[in-house]
C-alpha positions as a Markdown table, in Angstrom:
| # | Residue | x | y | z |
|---|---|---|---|---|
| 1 | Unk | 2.2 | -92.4 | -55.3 |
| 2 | Unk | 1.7 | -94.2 | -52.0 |
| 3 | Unk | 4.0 | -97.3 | -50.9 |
| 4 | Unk | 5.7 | -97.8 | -47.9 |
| 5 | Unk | 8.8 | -100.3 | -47.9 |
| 6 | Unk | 9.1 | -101.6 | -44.0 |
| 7 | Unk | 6.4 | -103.7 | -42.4 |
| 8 | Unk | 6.0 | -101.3 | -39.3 |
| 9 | Unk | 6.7 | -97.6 | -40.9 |
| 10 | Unk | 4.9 | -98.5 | -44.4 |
| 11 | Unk | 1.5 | -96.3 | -45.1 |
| 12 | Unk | -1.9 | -97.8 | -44.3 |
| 13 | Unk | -5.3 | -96.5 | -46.2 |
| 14 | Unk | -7.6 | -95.1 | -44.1 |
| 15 | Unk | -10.8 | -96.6 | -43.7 |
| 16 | Unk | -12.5 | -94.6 | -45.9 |
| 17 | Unk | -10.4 | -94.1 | -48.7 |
| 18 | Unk | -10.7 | -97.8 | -49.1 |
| 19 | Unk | -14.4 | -98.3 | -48.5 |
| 20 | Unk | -14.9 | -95.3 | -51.2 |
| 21 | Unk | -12.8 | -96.9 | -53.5 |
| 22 | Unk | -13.3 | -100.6 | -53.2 |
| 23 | Unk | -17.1 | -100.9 | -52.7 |
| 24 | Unk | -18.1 | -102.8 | -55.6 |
| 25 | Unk | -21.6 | -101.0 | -56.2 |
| 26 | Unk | -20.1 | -97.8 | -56.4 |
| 27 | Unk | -18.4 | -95.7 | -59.7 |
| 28 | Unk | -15.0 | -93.8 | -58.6 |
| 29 | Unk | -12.7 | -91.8 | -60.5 |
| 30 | Unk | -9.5 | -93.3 | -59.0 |
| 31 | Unk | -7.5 | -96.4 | -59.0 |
| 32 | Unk | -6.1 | -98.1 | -55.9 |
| 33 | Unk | -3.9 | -101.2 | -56.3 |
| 34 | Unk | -2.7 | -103.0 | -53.1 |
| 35 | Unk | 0.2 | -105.6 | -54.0 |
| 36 | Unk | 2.0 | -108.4 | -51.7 |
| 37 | Unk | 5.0 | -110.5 | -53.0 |
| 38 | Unk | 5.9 | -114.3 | -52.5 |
| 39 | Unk | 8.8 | -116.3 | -53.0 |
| 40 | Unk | 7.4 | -119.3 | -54.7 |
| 41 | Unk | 9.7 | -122.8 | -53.7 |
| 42 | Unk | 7.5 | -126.0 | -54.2 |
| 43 | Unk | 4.2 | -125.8 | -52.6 |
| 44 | Unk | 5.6 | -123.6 | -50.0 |
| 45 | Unk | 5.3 | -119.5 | -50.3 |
| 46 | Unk | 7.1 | -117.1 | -48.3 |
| 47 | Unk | 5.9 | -113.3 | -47.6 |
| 48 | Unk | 8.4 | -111.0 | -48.4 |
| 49 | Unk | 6.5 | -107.9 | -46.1 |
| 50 | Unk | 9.0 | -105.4 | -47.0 |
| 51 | Unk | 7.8 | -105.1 | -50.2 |
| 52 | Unk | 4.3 | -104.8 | -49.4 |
| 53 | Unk | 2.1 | -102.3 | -50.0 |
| 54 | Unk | -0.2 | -99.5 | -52.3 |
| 55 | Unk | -0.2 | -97.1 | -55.3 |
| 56 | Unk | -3.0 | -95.3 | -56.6 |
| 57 | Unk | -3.1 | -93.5 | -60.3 |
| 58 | Unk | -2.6 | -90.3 | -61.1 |
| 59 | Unk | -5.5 | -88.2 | -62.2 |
| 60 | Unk | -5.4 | -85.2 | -65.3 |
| 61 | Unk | -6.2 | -82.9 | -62.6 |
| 62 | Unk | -2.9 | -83.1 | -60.5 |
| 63 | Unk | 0.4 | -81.9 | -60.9 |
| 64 | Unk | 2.5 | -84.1 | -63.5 |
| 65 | Unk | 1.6 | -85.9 | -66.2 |
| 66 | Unk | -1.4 | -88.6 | -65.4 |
| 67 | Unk | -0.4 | -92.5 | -64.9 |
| 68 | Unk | -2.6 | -95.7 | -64.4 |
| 69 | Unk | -2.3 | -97.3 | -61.0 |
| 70 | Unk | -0.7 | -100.3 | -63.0 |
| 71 | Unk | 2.0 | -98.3 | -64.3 |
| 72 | Unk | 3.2 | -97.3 | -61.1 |
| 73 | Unk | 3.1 | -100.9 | -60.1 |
| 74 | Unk | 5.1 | -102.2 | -63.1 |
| 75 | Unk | 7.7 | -99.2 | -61.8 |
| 76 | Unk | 8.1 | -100.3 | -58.5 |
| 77 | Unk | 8.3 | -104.0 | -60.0 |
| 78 | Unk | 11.4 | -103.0 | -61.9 |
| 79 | Unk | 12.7 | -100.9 | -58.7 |
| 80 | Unk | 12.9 | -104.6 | -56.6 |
| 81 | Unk | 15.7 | -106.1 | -58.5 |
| 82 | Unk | 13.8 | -109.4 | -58.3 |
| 83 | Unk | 16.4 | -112.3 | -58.4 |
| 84 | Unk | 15.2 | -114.4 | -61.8 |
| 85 | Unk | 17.0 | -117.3 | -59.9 |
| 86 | Unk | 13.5 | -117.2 | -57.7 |
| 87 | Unk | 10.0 | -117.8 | -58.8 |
| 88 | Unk | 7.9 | -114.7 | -57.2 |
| 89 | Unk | 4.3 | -114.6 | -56.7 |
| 90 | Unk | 2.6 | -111.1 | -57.3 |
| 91 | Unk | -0.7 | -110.7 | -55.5 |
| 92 | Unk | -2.3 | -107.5 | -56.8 |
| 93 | Unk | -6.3 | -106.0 | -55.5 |
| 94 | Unk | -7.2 | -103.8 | -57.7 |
| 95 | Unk | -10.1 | -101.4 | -57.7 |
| 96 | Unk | -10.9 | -101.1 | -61.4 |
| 97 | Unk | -9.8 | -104.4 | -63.7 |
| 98 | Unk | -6.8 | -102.8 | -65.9 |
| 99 | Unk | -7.7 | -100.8 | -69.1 |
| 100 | Unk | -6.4 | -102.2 | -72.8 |
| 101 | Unk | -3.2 | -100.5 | -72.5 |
| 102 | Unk | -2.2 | -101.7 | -68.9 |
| 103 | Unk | -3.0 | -105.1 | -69.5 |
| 104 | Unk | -1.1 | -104.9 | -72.5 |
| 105 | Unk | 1.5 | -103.6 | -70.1 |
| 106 | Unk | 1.3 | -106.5 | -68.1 |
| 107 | Unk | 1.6 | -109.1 | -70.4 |
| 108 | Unk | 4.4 | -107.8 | -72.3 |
| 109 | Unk | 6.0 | -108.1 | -68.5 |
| 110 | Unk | 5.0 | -111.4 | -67.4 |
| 111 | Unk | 6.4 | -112.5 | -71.4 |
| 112 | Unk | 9.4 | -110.7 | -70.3 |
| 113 | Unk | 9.9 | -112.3 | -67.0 |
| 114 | Unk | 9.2 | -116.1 | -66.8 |
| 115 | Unk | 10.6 | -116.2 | -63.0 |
| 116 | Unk | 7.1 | -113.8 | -62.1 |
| 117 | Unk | 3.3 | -114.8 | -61.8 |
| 118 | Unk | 0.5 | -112.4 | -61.2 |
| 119 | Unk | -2.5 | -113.0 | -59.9 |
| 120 | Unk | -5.2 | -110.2 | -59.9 |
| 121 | Unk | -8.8 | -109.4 | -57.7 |
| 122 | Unk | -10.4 | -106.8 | -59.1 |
| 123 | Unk | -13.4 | -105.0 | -57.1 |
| 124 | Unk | -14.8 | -104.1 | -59.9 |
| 125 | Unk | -15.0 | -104.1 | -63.7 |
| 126 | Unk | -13.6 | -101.1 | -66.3 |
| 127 | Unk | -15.5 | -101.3 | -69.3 |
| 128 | Unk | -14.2 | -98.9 | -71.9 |
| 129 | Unk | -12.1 | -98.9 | -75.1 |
| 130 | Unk | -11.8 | -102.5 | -75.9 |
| 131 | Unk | -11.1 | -104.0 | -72.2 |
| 132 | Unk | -11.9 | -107.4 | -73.3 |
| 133 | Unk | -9.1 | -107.6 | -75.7 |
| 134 | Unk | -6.9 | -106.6 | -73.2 |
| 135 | Unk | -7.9 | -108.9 | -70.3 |
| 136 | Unk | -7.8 | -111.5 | -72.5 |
| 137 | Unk | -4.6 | -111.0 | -73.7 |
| 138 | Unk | -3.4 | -109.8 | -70.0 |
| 139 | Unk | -4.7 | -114.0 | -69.4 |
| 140 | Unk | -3.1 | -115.5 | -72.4 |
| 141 | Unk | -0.2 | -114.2 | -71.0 |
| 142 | Unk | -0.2 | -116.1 | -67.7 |
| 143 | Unk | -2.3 | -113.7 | -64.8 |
| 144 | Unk | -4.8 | -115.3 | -63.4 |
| 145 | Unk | -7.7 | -112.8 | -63.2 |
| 146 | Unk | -10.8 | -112.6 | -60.6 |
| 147 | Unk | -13.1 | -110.7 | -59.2 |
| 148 | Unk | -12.7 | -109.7 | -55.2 |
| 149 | Unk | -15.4 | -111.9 | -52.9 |
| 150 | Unk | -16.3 | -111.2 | -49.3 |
| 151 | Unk | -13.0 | -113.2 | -49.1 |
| 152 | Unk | -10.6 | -111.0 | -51.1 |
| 153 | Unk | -12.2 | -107.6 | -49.6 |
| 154 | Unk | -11.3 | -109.0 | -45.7 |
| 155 | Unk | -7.7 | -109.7 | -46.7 |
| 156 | Unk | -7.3 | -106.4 | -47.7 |
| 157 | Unk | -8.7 | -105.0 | -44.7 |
| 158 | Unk | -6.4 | -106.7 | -42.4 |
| 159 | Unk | -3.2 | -106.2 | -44.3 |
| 160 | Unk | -3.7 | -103.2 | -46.4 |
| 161 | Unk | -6.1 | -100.5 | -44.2 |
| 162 | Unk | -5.5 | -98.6 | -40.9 |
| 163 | Unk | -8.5 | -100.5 | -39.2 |
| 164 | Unk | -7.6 | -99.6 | -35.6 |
| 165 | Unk | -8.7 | -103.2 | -34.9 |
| 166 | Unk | -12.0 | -102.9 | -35.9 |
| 167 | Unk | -13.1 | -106.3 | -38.0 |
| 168 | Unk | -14.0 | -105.8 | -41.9 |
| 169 | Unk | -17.8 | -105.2 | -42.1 |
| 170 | Unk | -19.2 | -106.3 | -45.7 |
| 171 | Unk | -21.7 | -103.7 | -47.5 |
| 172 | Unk | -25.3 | -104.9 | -47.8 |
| 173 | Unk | -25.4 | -106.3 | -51.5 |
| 174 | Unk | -21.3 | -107.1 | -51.7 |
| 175 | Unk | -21.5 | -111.0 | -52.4 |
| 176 | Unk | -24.2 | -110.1 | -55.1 |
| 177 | Unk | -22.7 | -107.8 | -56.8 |
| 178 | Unk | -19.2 | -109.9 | -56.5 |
| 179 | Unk | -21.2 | -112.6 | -58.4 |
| 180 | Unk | -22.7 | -110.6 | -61.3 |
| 181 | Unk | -19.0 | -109.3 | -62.2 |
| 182 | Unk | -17.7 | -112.6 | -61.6 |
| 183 | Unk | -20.3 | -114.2 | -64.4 |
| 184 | Unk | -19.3 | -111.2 | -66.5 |
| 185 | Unk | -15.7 | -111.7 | -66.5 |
| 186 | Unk | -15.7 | -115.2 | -66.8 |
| 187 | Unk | -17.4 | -115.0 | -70.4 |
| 188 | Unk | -15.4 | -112.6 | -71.7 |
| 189 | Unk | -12.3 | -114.7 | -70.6 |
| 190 | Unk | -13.7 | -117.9 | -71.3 |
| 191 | Unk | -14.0 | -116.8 | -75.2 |
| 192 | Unk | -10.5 | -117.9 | -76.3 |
| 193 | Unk | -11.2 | -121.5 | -74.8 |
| 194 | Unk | -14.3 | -121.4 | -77.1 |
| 195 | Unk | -11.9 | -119.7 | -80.2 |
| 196 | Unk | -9.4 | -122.6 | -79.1 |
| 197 | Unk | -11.6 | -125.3 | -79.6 |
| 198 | Unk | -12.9 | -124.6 | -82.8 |
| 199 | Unk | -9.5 | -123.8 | -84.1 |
| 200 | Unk | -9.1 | -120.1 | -84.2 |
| 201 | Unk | -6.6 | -117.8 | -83.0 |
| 202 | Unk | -7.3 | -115.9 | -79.7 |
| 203 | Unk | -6.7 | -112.0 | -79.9 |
């Protein structure tokens, strides 16, 4: 796991460890998550840098046993002490959208701690075992879920990667591709409003 805790001394991705994992028109194996945390007060948020940074999962074919990116996430969560006395903001980019069982994961948290929001950019979307379910649920629960734009990709650039002060440079085909998932995940999200209005439970 990779994280650093101080603004100046806290690890960068390299340039191509994140274009290889955060290109939206490409498959990869692993799961980066970059994070940033606010102090919500009013309409006002504050950046707390020091507990900024990156984790990435662990795969079956390294040493230990193997962990989702979001699990590692909800770890360091818990190793912040956040004061419930505040209202914190968690802005996550995530290569992959979480499985079932981490969004499951993530909702039981955000039920667990009113005083935290998450928001969520995913690059791209997972698509196996039920992943519906879970983003819906992972939504019921409070995140509010997206897909990363031309927008979301940039910010990461500047604050997450070791650019050397080179400017973010979009992929031929990022916007269009950004737009298809987005369609995608809005109607499978969108399905509990339909559920609600005709008087059904969501899942």
């Amino acid at each position: 796991m990779e994280a650093g805790t101080a603004p100046r001394s806290r690890c960068l991705l390299d340039e191509n460890t994140f274009t290889e994992n955060f290109k939206n028109q490409i498959n990869t194996r692993k799961t980066y998550l970059c994070y940033e945390v606010e102090i919500v007060d009013g309409d006002a948020r504050v950046p707390l840098d020091e507990i900024k940074g990156f984790v990435h999962n662990k795969g079956a074919n390294q040493p230990g046993e193997p962990c989702h990116a979001e699990l590692y996430f909800l770890d360091r969560i818990h190793s912040w002490t956040l004061d419930r006395r505040l209202h914190y903001r968690l802005t996550c980019f995530i290569s992959w959208t979480p499985c079932h069982t981490c969004a499951q994961e993530l909702a039981t948290f955000l039920g667990e701690n009113s005083h935290v929001s998450l928001h969520i950019f995913a690059s791209r979307m997972y698509r196996r075992f039920d992943y519906e379910a879970g983003l819906r649920r992972l939504q019921a629960a409070g995140a509010q879920i997206a897909i990363m734009t031309s927008k979301e990709f940039e910010h990461c650039w500047e604050t997450f990667v070791d650019h050397q002060g080179r400017p973010f440079q979009p992929w031929d085909g990022l916007e269009v591709e950004s737009q298809h998932l987005c369609k995608k995940l809005q109607e499978i999200l969108q399905t509990d409003t339909a559920k609600l209005k005709d008087g059904r439970q969501p899942l």
